[in-house]
BALOKOL-998035 format. One record per atom (N, C-alpha, C): residue in one letter; x, y, z. Coordinates in steps of 0.001 Angstrom, whole numbers, plus 524288, in hexadecimal, padded with zeros to 5 digits. Layout:
# BALOKOL-998035
AXYZ/...
This chain:
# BALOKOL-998035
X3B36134B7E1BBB1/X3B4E1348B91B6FC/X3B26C3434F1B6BE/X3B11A3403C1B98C/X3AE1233B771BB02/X3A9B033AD21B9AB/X3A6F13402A1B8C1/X3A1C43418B1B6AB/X3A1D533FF31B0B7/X3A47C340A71AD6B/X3A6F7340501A81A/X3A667338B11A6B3/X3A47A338FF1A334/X3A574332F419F97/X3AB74331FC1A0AC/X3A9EB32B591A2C1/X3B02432B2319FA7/X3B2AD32A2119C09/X3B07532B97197AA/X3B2C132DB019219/X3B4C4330D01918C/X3B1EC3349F19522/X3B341339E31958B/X3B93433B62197BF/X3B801338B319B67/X3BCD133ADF1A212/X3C1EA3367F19F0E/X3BF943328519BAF/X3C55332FCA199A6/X3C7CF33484195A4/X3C65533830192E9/X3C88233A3F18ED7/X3CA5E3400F1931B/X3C987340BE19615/X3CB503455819843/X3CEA2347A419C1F/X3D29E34A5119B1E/X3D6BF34B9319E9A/X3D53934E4C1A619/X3D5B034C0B1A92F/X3D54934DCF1AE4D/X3D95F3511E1AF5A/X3D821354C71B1B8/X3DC2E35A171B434/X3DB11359601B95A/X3DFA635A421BC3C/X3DCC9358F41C230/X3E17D35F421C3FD/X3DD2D362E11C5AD/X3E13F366911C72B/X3DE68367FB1CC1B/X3E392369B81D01B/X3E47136A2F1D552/X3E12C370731D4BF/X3E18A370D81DA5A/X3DEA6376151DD83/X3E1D937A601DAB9/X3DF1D3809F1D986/X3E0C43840A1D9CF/X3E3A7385D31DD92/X3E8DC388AA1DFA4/X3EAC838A7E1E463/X3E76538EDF1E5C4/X3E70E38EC01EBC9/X3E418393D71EEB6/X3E4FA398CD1EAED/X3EA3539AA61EB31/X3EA5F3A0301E9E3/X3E8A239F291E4C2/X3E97639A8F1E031/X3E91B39D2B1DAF0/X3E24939D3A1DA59/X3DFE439A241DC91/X3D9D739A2F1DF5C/X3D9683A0441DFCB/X3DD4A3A2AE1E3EC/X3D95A3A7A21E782/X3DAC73AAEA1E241/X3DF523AA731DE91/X3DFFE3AFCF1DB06/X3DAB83AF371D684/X3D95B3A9B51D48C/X3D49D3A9351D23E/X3CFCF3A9D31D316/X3D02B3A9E91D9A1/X3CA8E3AC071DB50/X3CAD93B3781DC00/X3CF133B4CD1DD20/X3CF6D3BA211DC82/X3CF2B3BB4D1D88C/X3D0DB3BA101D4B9/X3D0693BBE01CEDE/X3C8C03BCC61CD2F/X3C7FF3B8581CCB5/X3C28A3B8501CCD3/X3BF933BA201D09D/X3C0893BD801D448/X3BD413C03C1D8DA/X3B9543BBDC1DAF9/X3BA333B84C1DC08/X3B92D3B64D1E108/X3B9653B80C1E679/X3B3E33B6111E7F2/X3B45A3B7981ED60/X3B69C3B2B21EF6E/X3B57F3B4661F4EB/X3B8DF3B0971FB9E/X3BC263ABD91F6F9/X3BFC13AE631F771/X3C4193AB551F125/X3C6FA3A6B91F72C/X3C7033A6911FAC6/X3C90E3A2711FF70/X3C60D39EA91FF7F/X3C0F839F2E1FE70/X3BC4539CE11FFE0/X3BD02399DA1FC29/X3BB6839C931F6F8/X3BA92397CB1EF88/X3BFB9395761F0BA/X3C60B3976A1F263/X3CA57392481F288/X3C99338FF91F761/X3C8183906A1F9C5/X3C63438C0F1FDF4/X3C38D386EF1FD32/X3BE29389A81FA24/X3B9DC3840D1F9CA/X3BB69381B91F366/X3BEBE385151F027/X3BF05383C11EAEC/X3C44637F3D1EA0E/X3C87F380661EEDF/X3CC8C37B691EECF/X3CFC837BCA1EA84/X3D1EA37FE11E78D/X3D57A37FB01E3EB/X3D20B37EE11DD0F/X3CC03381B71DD08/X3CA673801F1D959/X3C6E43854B1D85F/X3C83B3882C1D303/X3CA2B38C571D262/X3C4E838EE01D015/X3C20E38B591CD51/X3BC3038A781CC83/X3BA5638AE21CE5F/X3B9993874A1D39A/X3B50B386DE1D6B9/X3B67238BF11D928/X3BB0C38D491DC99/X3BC1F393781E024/X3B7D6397691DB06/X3BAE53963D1D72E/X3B61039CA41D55B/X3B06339BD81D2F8/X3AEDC396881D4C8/X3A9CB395B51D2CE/X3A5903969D1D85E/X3A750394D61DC2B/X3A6A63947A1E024/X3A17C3981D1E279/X39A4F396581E3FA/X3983C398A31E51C/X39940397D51ED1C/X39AFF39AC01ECFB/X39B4839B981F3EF/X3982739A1D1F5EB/X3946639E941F576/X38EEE39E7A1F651/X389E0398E01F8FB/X38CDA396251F300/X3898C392261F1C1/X38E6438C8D1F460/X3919538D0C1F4C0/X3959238B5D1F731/X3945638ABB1FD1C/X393A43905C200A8/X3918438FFD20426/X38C9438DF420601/X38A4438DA6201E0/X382DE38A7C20520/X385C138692203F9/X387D9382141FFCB/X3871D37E15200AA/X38ACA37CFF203A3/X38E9737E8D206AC/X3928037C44209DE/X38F4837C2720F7F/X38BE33800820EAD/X3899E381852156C/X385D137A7A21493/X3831537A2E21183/X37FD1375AA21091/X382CF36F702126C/X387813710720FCA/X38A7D36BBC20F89/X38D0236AD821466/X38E8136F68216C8/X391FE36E0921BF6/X38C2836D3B21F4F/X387AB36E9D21EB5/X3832836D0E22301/X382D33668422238/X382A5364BA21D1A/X383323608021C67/X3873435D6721E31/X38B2E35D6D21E08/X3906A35A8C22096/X38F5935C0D22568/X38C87360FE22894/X38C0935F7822CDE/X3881E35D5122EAB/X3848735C7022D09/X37FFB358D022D31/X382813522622C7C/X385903525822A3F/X386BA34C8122870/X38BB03498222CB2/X38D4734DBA22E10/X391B534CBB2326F/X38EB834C6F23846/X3893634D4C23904/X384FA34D8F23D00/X38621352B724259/X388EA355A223D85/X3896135B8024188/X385B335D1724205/X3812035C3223F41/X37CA135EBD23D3F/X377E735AFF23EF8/X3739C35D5F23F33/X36E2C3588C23DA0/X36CDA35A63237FA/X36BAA354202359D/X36A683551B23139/X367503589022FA9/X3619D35B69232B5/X35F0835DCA2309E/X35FEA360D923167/X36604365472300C/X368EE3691622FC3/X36ACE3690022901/X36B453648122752/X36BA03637A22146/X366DE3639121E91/X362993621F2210E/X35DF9362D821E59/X35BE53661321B55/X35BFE36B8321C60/X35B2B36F4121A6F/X35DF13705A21646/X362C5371A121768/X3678F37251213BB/X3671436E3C20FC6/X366313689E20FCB/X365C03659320C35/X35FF0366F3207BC/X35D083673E20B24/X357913681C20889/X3586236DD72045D/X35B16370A7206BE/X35CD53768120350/X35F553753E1FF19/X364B5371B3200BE/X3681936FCD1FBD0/X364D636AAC1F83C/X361033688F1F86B/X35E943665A1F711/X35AC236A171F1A5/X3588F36D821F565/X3562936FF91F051/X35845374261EB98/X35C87374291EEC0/X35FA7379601EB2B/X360AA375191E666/X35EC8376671E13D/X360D2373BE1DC52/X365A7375A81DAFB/X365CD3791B1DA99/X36C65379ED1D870/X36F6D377D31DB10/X36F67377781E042/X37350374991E462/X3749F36F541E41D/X37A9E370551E095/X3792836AFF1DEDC/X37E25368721E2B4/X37C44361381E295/X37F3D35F631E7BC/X38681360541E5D8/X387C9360C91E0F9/X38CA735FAA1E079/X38FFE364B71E2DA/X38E4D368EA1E438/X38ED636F521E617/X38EF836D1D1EB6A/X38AF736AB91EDB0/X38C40368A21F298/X3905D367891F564/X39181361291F0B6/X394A035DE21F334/X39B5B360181F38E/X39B15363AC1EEF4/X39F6B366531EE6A/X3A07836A461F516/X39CD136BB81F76A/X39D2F36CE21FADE/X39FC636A292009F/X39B3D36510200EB/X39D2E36165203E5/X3A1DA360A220391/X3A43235EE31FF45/X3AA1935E041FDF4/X3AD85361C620143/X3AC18366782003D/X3AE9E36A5620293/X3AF9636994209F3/X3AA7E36A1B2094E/X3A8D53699A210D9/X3ABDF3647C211FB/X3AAA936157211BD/X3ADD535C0221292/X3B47635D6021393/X3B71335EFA20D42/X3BAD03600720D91/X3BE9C363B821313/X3BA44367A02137F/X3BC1136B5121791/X3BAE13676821C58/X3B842363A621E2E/X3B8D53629A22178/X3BD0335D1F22419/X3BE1235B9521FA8/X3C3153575621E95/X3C74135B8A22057/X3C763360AF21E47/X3CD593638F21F6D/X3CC57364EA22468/X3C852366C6226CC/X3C80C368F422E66/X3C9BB3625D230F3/X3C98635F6122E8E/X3C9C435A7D231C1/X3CEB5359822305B/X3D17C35AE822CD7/X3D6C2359E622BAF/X3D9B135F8222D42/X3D7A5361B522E7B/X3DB5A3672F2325C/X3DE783698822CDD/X3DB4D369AD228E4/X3DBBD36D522249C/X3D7963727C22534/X3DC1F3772A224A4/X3D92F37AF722502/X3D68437CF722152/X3D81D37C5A21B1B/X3D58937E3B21718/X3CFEB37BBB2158F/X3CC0F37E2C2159A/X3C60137D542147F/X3C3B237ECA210A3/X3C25F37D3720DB5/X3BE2637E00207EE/X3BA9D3830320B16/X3B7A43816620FA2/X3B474384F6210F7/X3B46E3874E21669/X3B9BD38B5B21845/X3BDC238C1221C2A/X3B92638FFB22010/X3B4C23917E21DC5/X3B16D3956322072/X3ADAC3901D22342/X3AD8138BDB22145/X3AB3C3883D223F1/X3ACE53852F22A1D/X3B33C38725229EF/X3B7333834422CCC/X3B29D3827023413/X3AFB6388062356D/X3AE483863E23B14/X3A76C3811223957/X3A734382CB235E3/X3A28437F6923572/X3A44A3790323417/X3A9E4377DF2314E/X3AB5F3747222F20/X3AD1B371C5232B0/X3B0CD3754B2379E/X3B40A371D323BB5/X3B06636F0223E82/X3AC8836EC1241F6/X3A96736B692455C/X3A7243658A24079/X3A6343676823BA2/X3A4D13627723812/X3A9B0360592388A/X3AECB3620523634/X3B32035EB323411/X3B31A35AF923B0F/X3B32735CB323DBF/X3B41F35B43244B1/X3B024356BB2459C/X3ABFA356DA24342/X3A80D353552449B/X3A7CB34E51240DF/X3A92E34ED423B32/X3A9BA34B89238D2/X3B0813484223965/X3AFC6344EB235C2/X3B447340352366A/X3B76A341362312A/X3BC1D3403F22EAE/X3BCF833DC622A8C/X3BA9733A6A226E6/X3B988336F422B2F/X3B5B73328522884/X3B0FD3355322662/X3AE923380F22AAA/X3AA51339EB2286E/X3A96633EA52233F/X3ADF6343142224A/X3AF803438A21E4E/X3B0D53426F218A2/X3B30833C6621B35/X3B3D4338D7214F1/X3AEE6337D6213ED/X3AA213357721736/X3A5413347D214C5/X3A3003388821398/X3A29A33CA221507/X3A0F533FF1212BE/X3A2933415520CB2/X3A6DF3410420D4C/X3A9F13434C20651/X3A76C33F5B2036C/X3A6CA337F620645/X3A4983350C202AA/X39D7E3365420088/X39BF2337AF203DB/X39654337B6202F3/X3956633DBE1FF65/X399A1341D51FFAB/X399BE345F11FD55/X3992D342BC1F7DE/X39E143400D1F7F5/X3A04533E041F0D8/X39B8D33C251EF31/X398AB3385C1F271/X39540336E01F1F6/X38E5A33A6F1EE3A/X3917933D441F154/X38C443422D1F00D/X38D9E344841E9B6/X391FD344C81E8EF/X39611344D01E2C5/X39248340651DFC7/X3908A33C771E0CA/X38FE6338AD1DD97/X387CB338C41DB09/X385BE33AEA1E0DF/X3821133B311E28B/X381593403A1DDE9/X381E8345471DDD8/X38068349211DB78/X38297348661D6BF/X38660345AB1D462/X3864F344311CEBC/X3817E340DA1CCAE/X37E3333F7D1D0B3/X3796A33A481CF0B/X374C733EBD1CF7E/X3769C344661D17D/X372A73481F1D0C4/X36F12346AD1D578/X36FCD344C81DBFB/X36D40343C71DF10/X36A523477F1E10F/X36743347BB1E493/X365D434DA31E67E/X3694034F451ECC5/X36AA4353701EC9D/X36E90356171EF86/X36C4E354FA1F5D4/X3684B3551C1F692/X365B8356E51FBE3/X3660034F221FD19/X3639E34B4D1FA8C/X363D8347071FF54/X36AD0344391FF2A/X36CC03465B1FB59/X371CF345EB1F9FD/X37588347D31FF2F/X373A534C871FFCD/X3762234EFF2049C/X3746034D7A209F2/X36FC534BF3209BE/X36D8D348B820E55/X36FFE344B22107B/X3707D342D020D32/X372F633BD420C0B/X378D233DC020EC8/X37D253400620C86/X38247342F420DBE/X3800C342A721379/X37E0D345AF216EC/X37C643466321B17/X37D673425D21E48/X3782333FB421CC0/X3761A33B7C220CA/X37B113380321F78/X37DC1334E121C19/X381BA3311E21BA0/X386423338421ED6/X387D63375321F45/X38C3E3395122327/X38A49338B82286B/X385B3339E72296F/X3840D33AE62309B/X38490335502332E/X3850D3317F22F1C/X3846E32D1723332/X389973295B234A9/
């Protein structure tokens, strides 16, 4: 809504509505024959849209991308383990960074809850790859991360390019 004039956002009513519940989620994804219907209420969080819009698929490359990145940036990794992967997400045009960051968000999130001894995970098939990151990083280092994520929010509204964008994410966490 921030995107909007504020001419605009002054004349217009805000709705702020809470999460769908699990089950009324799983009867809407059954209805509509959805597949792995655990999976879309998992990473979708009570949002009833995204569960049945949801490309998996495409869900899965960029999460595999993004968690190489957070582990590259947390220095589990050597950087030139991101290299590649960046240079790939770099040329893919459709890949656009805001699909990304929506990801990161995610990854981040799941790893704030293994560090808070919450068992529920956006991405629960991730949990053995997730536990040694959440273990190695800090809180602290978490919050900067979410900042330089937001950051990246501000960055792809200016239409930046995705690849030194994600670089940058990188190298500012490792040090």
């Amino acid at each position: 809504s921030y995107d909007l004039l504020p001419t605009i956002r002054s004349r217009a009513l805000q709705f702020h509505l809470g999460p769908v519940p699990d089950d009324t989620m799983r009867a809407l994804l059954v209805e509509r024959g959805a597949d792995q219907v655990d999976r879309r209420i998992a990473i979708a969080r009570g949002a009833p849209g995204l569960a049945l819009s949801l490309d998996l698929e495409a869900w899965d490359r960029r999460r595999d991308a993004m968690l190489k990145l957070l582990e590259v940036a947390a220095s589990r990794q050597a950087f030139s383990e991101w290299v590649p992967i960046g240079e790939a997400l770099a040329a893919r045009k459709t890949e656009k960074l805001e699909s990304l960051i929506d990801v990161l968000y995610a990854l981040l999130e799941d790893l704030l809850a293994i560090r808070s001894g919450i068992e529920a995970l956006r991405n629960p098939d991730l949990r053995r790859r997730l536990e040694p990151l959440a273990s190695a990083v800090s809180f602290e280092w978490i919050r900067r991360a979410s900042q330089r994520v937001d950051e990246l929010v501000e960055l792809a509204r200016r239409n930046i390019q995705k690849g030194p964008a994600l670089d940058a994410f990188a190298v500012a966490l490792r040090r």
